[in-house]
KEKE-496668 format. One record per residue (C-alpha): residue in one letter; residue number from 1; z negated, x, y. Coordinates in steps of 0.05 Angstrom, whole numbers, plus 5000, padded with zeros to 4 digits. Layout:
// residues N
   res     n     zz     xx     yy
     A   NUM      Z      X      Y
...
//
This chain:
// residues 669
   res     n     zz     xx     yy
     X     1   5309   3173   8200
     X     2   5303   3179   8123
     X     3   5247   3203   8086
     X     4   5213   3202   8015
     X     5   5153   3184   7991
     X     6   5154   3244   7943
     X     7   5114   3290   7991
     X     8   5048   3262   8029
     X     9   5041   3284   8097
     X    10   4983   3330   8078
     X    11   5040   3370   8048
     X    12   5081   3368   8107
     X    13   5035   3388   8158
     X    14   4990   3450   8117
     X    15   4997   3513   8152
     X    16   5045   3487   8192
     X    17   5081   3529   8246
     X    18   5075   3482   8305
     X    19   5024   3422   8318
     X    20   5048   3358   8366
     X    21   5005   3372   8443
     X    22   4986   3434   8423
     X    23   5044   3488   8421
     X    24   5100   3492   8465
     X    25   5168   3497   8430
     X    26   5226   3527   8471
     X    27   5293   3479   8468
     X    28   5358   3517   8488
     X    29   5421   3476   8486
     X    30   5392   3415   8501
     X    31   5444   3391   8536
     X    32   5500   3398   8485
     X    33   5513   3348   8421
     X    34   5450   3367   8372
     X    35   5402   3384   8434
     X    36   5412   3333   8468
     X    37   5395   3281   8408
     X    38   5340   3334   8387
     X    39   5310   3330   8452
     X    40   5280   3253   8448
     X    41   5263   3270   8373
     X    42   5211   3319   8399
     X    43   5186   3285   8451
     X    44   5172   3218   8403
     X    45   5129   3263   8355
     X    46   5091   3288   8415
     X    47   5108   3355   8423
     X    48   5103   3404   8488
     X    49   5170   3424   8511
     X    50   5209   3471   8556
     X    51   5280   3469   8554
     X    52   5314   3525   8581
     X    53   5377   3505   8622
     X    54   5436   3538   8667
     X    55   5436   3476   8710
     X    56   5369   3442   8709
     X    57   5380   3397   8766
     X    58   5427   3368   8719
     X    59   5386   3362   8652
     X    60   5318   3339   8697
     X    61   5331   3263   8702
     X    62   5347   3257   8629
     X    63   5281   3287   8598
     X    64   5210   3254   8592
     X    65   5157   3262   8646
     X    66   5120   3315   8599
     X    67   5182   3363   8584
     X    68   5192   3418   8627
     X    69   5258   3442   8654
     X    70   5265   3520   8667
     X    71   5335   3552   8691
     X    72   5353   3605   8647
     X    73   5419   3637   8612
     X    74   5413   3670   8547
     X    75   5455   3726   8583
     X    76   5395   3737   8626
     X    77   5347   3779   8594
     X    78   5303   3762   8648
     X    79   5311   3699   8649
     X    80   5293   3695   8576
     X    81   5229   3730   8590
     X    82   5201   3677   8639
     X    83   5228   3616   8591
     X    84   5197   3642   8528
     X    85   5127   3660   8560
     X    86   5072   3620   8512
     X    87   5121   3587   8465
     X    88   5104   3593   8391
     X    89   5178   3554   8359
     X    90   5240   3565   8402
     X    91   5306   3527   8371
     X    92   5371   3564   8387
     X    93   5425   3516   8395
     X    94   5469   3562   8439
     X    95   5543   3557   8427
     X    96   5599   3594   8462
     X    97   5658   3560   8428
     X    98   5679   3526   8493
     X    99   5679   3592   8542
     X   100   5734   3641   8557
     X   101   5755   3702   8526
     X   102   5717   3724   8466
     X   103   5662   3676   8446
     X   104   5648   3717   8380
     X   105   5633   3779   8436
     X   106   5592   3720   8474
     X   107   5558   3694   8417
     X   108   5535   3765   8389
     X   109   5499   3782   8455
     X   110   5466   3725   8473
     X   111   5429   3722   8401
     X   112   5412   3792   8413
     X   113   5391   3775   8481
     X   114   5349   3715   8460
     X   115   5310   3749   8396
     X   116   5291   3814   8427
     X   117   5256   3772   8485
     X   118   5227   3718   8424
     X   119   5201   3782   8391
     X   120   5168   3817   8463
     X   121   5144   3743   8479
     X   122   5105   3735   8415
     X   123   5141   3678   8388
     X   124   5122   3651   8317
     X   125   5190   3629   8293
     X   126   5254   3616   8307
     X   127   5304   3550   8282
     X   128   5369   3554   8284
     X   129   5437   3508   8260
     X   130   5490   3551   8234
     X   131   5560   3535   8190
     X   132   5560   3515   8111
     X   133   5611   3580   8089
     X   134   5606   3636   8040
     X   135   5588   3690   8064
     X   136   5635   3731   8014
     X   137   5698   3697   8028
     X   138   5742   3712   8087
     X   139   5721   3659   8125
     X   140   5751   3633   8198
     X   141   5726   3669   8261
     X   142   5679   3612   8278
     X   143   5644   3602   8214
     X   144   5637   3693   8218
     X   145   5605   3681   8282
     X   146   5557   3631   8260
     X   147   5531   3660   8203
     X   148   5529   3736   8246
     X   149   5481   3700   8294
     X   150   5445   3680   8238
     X   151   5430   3751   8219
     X   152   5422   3778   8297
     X   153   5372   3730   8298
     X   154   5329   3750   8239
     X   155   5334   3823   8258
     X   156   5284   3811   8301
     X   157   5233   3818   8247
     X   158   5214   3740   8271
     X   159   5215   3680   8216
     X   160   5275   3641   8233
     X   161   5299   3570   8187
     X   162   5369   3566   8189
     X   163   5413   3501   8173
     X   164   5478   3513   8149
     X   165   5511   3445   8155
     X   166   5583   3426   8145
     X   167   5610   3369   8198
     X   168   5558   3328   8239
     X   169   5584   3250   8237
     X   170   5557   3221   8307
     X   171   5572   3172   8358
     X   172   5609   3239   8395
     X   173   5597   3296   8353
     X   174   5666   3334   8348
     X   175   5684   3317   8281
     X   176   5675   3245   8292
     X   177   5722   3232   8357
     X   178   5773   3282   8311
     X   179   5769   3233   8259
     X   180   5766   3171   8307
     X   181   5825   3194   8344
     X   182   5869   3206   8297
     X   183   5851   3141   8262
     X   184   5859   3103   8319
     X   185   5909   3129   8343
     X   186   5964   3144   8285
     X   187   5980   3091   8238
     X   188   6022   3154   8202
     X   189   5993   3222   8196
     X   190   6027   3280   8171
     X   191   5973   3336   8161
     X   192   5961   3401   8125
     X   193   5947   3408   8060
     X   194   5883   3439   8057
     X   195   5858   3373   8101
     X   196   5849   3356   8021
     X   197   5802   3408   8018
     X   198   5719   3386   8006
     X   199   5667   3381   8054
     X   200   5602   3354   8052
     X   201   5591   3310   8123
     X   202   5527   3308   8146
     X   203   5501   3253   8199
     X   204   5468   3263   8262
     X   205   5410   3233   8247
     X   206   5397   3264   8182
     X   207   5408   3333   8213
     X   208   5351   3318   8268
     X   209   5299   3300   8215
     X   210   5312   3366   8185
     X   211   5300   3400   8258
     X   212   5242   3367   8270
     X   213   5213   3380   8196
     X   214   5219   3446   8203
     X   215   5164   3452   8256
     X   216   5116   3422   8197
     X   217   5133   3470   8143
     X   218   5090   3540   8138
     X   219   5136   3601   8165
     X   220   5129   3635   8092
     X   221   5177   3572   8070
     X   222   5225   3595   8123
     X   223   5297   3627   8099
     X   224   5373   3598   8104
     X   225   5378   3527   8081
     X   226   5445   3494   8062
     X   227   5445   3413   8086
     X   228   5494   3372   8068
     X   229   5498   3286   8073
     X   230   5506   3255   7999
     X   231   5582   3259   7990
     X   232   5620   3311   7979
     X   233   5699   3285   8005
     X   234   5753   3308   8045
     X   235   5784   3306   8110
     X   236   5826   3256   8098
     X   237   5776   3218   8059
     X   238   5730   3211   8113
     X   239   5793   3180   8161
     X   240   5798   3138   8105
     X   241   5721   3117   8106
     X   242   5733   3115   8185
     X   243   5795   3065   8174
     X   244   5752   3012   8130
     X   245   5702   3007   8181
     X   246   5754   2989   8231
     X   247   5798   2954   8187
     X   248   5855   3001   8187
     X   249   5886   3037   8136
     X   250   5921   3107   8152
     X   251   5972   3128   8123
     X   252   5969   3207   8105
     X   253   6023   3255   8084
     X   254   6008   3327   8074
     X   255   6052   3377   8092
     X   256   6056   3455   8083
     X   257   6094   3471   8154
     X   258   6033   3459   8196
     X   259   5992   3523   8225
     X   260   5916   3522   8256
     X   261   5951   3538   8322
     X   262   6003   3479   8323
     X   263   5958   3436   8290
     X   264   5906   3445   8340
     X   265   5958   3432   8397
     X   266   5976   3372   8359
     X   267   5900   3351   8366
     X   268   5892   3364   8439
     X   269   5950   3313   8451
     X   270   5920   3259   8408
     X   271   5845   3265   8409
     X   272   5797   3279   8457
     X   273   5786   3347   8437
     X   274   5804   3408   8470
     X   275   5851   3452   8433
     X   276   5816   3513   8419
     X   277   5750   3469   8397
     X   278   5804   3432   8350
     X   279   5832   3502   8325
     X   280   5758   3521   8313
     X   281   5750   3459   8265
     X   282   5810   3464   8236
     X   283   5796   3536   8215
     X   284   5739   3514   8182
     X   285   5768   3462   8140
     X   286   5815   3505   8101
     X   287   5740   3529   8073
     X   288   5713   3492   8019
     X   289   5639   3479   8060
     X   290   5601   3443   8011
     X   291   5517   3453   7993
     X   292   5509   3496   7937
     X   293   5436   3517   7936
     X   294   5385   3454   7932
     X   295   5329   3496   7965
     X   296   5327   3445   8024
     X   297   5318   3395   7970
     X   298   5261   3415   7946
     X   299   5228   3441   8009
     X   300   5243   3373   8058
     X   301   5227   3305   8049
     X   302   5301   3292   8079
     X   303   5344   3248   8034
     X   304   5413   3243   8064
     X   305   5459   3196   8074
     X   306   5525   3182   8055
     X   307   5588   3186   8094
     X   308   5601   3114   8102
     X   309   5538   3100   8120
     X   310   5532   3152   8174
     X   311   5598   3129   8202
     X   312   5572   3056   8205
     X   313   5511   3084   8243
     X   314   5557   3124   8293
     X   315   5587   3059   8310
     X   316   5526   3019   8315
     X   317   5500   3075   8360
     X   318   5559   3068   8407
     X   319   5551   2988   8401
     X   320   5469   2989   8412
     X   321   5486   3046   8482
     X   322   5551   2998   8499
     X   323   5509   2936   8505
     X   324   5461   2963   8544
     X   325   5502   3004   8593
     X   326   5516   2984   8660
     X   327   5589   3008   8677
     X   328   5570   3026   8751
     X   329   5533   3074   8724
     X   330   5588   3109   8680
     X   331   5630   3103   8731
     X   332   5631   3141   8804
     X   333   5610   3093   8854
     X   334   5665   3121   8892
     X   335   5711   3079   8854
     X   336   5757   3080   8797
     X   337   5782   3144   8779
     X   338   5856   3164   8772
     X   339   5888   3136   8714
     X   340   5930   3104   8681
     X   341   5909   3041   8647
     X   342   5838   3057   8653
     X   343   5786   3098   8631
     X   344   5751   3125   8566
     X   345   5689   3114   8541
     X   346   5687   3122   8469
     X   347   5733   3079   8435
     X   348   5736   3028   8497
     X   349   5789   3030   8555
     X   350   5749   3019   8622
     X   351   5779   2987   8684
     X   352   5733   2977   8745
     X   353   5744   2962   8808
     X   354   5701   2957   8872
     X   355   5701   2905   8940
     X   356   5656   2898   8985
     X   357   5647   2827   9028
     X   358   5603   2813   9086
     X   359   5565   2765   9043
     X   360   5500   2750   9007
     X   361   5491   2781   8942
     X   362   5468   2697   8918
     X   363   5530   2669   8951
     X   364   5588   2726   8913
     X   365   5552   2721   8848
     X   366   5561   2636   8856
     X   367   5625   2645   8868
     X   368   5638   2693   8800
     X   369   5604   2635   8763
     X   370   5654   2585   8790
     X   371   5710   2625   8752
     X   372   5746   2575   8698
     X   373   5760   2507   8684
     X   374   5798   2468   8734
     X   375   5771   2524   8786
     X   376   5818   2569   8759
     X   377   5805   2645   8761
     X   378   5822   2653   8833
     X   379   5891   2686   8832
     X   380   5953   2681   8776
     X   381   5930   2627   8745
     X   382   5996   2619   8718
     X   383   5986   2684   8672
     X   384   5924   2660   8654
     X   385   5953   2596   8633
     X   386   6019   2635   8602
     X   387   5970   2674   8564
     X   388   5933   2617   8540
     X   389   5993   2589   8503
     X   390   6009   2640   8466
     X   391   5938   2644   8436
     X   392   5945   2574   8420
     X   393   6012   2582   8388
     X   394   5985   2638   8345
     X   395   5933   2593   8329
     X   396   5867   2621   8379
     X   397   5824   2586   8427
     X   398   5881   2590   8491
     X   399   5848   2571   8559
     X   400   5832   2496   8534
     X   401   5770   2496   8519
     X   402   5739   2492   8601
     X   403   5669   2511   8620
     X   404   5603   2477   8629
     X   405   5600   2421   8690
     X   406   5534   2459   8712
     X   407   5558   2513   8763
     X   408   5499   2560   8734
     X   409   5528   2591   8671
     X   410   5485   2602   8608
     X   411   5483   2660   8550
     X   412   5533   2626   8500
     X   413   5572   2585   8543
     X   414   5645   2578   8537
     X   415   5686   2597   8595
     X   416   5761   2579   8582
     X   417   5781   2635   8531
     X   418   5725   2674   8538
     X   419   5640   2673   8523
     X   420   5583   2686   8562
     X   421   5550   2745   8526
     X   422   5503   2767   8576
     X   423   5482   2745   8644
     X   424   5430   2766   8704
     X   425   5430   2715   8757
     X   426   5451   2740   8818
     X   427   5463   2811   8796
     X   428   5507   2807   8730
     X   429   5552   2768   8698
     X   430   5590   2789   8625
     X   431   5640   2749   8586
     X   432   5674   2765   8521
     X   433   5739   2742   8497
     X   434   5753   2707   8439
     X   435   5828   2704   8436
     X   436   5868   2733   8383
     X   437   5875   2805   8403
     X   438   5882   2872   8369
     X   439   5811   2892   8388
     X   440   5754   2861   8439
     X   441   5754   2853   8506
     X   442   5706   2837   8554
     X   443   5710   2821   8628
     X   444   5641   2840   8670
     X   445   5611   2827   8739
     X   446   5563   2860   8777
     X   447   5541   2843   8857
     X   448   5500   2896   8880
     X   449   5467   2885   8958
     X   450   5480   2955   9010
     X   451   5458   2940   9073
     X   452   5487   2879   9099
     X   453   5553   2877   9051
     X   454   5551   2866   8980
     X   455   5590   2898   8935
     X   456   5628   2872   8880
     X   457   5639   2912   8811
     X   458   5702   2877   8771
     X   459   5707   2914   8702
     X   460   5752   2896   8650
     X   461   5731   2933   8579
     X   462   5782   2937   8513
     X   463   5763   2962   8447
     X   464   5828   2966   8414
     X   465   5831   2970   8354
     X   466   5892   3026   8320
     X   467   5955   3043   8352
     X   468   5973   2956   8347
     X   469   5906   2955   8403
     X   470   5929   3025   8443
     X   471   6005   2984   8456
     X   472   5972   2921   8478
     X   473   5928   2944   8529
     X   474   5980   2998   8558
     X   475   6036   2950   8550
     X   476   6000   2890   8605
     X   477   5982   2948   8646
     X   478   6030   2922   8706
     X   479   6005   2848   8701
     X   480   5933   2869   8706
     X   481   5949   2907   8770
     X   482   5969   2835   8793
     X   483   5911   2797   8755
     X   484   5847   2839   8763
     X   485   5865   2854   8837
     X   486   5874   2791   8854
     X   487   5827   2756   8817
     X   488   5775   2807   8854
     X   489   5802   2790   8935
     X   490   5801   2712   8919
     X   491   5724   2722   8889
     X   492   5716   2762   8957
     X   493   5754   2705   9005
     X   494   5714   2649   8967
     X   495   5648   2679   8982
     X   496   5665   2690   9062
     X   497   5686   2612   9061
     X   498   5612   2604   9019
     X   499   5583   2633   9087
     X   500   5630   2598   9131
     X   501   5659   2667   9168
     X   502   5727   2659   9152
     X   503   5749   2653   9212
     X   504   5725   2723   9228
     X   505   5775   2739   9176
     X   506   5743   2813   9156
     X   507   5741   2828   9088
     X   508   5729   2913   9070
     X   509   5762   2931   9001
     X   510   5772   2981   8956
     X   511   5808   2965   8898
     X   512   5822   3025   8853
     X   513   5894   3047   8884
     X   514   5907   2988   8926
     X   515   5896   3007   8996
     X   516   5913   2937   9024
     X   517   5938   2926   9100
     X   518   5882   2967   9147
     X   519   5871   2947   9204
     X   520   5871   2987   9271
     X   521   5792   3009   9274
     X   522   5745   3024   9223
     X   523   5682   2980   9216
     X   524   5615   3011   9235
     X   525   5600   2998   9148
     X   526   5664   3043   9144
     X   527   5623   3110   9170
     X   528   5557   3098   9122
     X   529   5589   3086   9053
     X   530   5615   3121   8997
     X   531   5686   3138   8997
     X   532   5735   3107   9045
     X   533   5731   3029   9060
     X   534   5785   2997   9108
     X   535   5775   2940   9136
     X   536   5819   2889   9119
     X   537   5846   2836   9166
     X   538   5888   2775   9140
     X   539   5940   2782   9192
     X   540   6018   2753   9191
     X   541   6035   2825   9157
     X   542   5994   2818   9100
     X   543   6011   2748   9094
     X   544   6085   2762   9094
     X   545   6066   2819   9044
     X   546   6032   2778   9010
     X   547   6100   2731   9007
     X   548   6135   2797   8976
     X   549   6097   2806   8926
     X   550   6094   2732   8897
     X   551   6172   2738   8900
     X   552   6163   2803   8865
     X   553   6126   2766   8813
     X   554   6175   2707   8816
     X   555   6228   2761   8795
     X   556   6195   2790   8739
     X   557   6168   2733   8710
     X   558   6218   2724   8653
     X   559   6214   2800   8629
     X   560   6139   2791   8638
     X   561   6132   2727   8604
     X   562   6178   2768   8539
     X   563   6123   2831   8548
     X   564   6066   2781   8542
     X   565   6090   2736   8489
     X   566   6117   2820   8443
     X   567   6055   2844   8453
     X   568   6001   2779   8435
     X   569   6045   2761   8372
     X   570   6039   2826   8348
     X   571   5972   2834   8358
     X   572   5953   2764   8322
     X   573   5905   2766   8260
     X   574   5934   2742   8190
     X   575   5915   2683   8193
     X   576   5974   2640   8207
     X   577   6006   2591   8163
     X   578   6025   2604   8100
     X   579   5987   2661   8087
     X   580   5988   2673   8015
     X   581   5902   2682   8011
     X   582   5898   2629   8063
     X   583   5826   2606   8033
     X   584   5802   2670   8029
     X   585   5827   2689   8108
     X   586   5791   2608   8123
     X   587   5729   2643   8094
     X   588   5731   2704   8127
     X   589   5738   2672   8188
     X   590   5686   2627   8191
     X   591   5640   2682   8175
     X   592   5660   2718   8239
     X   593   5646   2655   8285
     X   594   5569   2656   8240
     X   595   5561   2728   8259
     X   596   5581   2710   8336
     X   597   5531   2653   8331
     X   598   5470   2691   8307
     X   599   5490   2747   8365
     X   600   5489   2685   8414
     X   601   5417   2665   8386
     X   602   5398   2742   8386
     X   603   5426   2757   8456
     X   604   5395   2693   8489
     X   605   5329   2709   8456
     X   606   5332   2776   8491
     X   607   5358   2755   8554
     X   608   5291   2708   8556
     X   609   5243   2767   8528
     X   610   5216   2715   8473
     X   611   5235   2762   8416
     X   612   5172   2784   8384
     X   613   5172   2864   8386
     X   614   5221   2923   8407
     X   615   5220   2933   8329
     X   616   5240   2875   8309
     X   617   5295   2872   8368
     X   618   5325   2938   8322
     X   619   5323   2911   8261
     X   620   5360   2846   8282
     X   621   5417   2889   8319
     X   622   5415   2929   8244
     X   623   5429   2859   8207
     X   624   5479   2837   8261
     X   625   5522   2907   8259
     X   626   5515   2908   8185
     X   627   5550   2830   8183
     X   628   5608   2857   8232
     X   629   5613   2922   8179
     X   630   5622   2868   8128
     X   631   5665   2825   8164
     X   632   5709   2885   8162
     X   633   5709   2903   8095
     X   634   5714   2821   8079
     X   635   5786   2829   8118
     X   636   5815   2889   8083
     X   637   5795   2847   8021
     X   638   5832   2789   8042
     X   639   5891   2827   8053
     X   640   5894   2857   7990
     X   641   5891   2784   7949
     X   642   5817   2803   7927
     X   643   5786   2729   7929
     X   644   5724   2753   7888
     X   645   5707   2799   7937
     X   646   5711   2769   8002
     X   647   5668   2714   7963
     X   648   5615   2769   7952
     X   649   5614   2799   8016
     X   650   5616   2739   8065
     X   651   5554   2724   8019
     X   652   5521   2791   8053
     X   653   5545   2767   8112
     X   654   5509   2699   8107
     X   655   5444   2730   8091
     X   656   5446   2787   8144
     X   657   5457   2730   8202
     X   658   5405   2683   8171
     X   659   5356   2742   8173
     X   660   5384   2759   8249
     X   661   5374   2685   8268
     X   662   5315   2677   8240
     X   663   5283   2737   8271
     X   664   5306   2719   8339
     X   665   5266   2659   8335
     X   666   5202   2692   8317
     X   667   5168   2694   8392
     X   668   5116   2740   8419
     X   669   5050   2714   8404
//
């Protein structure tokens, strides 16, 4: 959050229109983009809420113990009069853009709907988040619509503080998976002209402190406000702000032949967007939606940020939520979903895959932490090994380097090509890469007890990085069919020989879309868990399956070992030898292995709980994200011959880790 000293908090809080624990402030839209980050805000500063919702069951777990959940649909006019009974501030974040039909019909009733029952209810005041646009230009049907709900709104006769913001930049606002998906997905763009046109981005979190302040300014202060972030740029300036956080540099070429309807079809093929929410956007680019009044200036303590900065923060959101998610969570404990080449969260390409052994939860997870070394990895070790050697030729880490004698594996160990990043013993078990790749990869395990099975959670995670990362990962797609499958049934056999029941030969799987060889009757585990298990039995058929397959593999070993060794060259970094800035690559290099380090020291401080304060926990993860940011910009320098600069920012980078090393070490008293 970002404030200025420039007003005291007297200021802030005189005559105010709502007071934290003592009024109730009505949240609609709480489960869409802005309500649902708004929705913590409030409850941090203390405030009593109700948050009206279609589907409350839904929205229940995710609020605070305090928060009330009502059902309610702003086409409901009775429903409306139960949720706003006792407010005194109700925000209106209601947005039809997604429904059927008309939404500018949709829209126009519900704010009718919603501020004749604020005004019967006695409601103080009303907050609102509309679209930066003037209103005396033609502007696109969803910028019309936004600013005519303004005005239904405030013909109620009640106070309402609008916020006419241009695009929201947010781990997944709208405008930031449009920009991320092109990005990442299209070394070459050719886009319409007005894509040149200005905007003025705003980010996320700037946008909530505004929300929030609101409740602490007098209602006489209310009136439209036009909030902006502190750069005024294009389109295709902020893909190119986008592109220097990831290190990639897209190419853009506007052209005149492009309409909002064929350009938005264009989106819904290449970005997670649906088309008609990409048409809406891309009607309200061709407007020129920058602040022109300073009103909110003058009025809020806010002091935005810029656009890099904001996407930085998006990023480091989606880093901060990625480390701490657990990926059978995300994903249906039913098993993977259909795809193809795994699922997307964020950036990152998911692929998990369940099995469940007649085993000890102990005994499985001892088995995961055999994987490596002369042990192997339980299945193709022959691809692992293949894969190894063309790291090494390309100058990366290969499969050489082992793993620890102890058969209990540590935060920061090595394991072959890969690093232990986090680890829960007995539960959870995450390693990350550090070949050469277009991207970052990590391989995780969870065991989780049910009943008297344990299941096993196999997930394999890629971040790629541009279109280079998108071909890599889709491109090994057959092999890891082979790999991760297998690796998972040997992890499974190894733990029934840990147990000594092999001979009862009974193993249940279910491997994404690998059904295996069932056997005539279902286990009595088969009828009491999730989704359809069959029970496995090693028979001669599977075995001489088994045979087919490896012969299978035999055959298309020599187009596979081509596919391998296409795709990993292509993906390698610069350096190699005989780079023409090869000092400057050497530097930037060693940098990333000191950023690495401190996360090792950070990560095994957490692990342990030594690390003095939640606090401080943030502001190390701050300092780490803002070295990787660095490291970034340290490579795009490199490429371009700039020694002085690489010099200058792997500087930043040195003092960011020392400060993230150093804090790690500073234990609870």
């Amino acid at each position: 959050m970002n404030t200025s000293d420039t007003m005291s908090s007297s200021q802030l809080t005189a005559n105010s229109v709502a007071t934290p624990r003592a009024s109730l402030i009505l949240l609609t839209g709480a489960s869409g983009y802005i309500g649902g980050r708004l929705l913590p805000a409030l409850e941090q500063q203390g405030y009593r809420l109700r948050c009206l919702a279609r589907h409350p069951e839904i929205l229940k777990p995710k609020v605070g113990a305090s928060t009330e959940v009502i059902a309610g649909d702003v086409l409901d006019r009775a429903s409306l009069d139960i949720a706003l009974h006792g407010v005194d501030v109700a925000y209106y974040m209601v947005h039809s853009m997604r429904s059927t039909g008309s939404f500018e019909d949709t829209d126009r009733m519900a704010a009718k709907n919603f501020s004749e029952a604020a005004k019967v209810a006695g409601v103080k005041a009303l907050i609102y988040v509309g679209g930066l646009g003037r209103d005396d230009e033609q502007l696109s049907v969803h910028l019309r619509s936004r600013h005519e709900v303004g005005d239904i709104l405030r013909q109620s006769g009640l106070p309402v503080c609008e916020f006419r913001a241009s695009a929201v930049i947010g781990s997944g606002s709208a405008s930031f998976e449009l920009i991320r998906g092109l990005v990442e997905r299209l070394p070459v763009m050719l886009t319409p002209k007005w894509i040149e046109e200005k905007a003025q981005p705003i980010a996320i979190d700037d946008l909530l402190d505004y929300l929030v302040e609101a409740l602490r300014i007098p209602t006489s202060r209310y009136q439209t406000y036009e909030v902006g972030g502190a750069d005024q740029l294009s389109y295709a300036d902020m893909m190119r702000a986008y592109g220097r956080q990831r290190g990639l540099r897209p190419l853009i070429i506007p052209v005149p032949v492009l309409t909002p309807w064929l350009s938005a079809l264009w989106l819904g093929l290449v970005t997670p967007l649906y088309a008609r929410i990409g048409r809406a956007i891309i009607e309200s680019i061709v407007h020129v939606t920058v602040v022109r009044g300073h009103a909110a200036r003058t009025t809020f303590s806010v002091r935005p940020i810029g656009v890099d900065e904001a996407i930085r923060r998006a990023i480091a959101h989606e880093e901060k939520h990625f480390s701490a998610t657990r990926w059978s969570d995300a994903i249906s404990s039913s098993g993977r979903p259909p795809s193809w080449g795994g699922v997307r969260f964020g950036t990152r390409i998911v692929d998990s895959r369940t099995m469940t052994v007649q085993a000890p939860a102990p005994v499985v997870f001892r088995c995961i932490e055999r994987l490596g070394g002369d042990h192997g990895w339980y299945a193709w070790n022959w691809l692992w090994r293949l894969r190894g050697f063309i790291d090494l030729l390309q100058g990366g880490v290969g499969m050489r380097r082992g793993r620890p004698l102890s058969t209990n594996l540590r935060v920061g160990d090595t394991v072959d090509s890969f690093r232990v990043e986090a680890i829960e013993p007995s539960r959870r078990l995450r390693l990350k890469s550090e070949m050469n790749l277009p991207g970052r990869a990590w391989l995780e395990f969870e065991v989780t007890e049910i009943s008297s099975v344990t299941q096993i959670r196999q997930t394999a995670i890629f971040d790629p990085v541009g279109l280079k990362g998108q071909l890599y990962w889709y491109s090994l797609y057959v092999p890891h069919e082979f790999v991760f499958n297998g690796m998972l049934r040997g992890i499974a056999q190894a733990s029934l020989h840990e147990v000594g029941i092999l001979d009862h030969r009974h193993l249940q799987s279910r491997i994404g879309r690998s059904q295996g060889c069932p056997s005539d009757t279902p286990s009595a585990n088969d009828a009491g868990s999730s989704g359809t298990l069959n029970r496995i039995s090693i028979n001669p058929i599977c075995k001489k399956t088994s045979i087919v397959t490896t012969k299978l593999m035999l055959l298309l070993g020599i187009p596979l070992m081509a596919l391998l060794a296409v795709s990993s060259l292509q993906a390698g970094p610069i350096d190699v030898p005989g780079h023409p800035q090869q000092k400057a690559v050497q530097l930037v290099h060693e940098a990333e292995h000191e950023v690495d380090h401190a996360w090792e020291v950070y990560h095994r401080a957490a692990l342990e709980g030594t690390v003095a304060s939640p606090k401080l926990q943030s502001k190390i993860e701050e300092h780490l994200h803002q070295a990787r940011t660095l490291i970034t910009q340290a490579h795009e320098a490199a490429d371009h011959g700039d020694q002085r600069q690489v010099e200058a920012l792997i500087k930043q980078v040195h003092i960011h880790t020392a400060h993230a090393i150093e804090g790690s070490k500073e234990s609870k008293q």
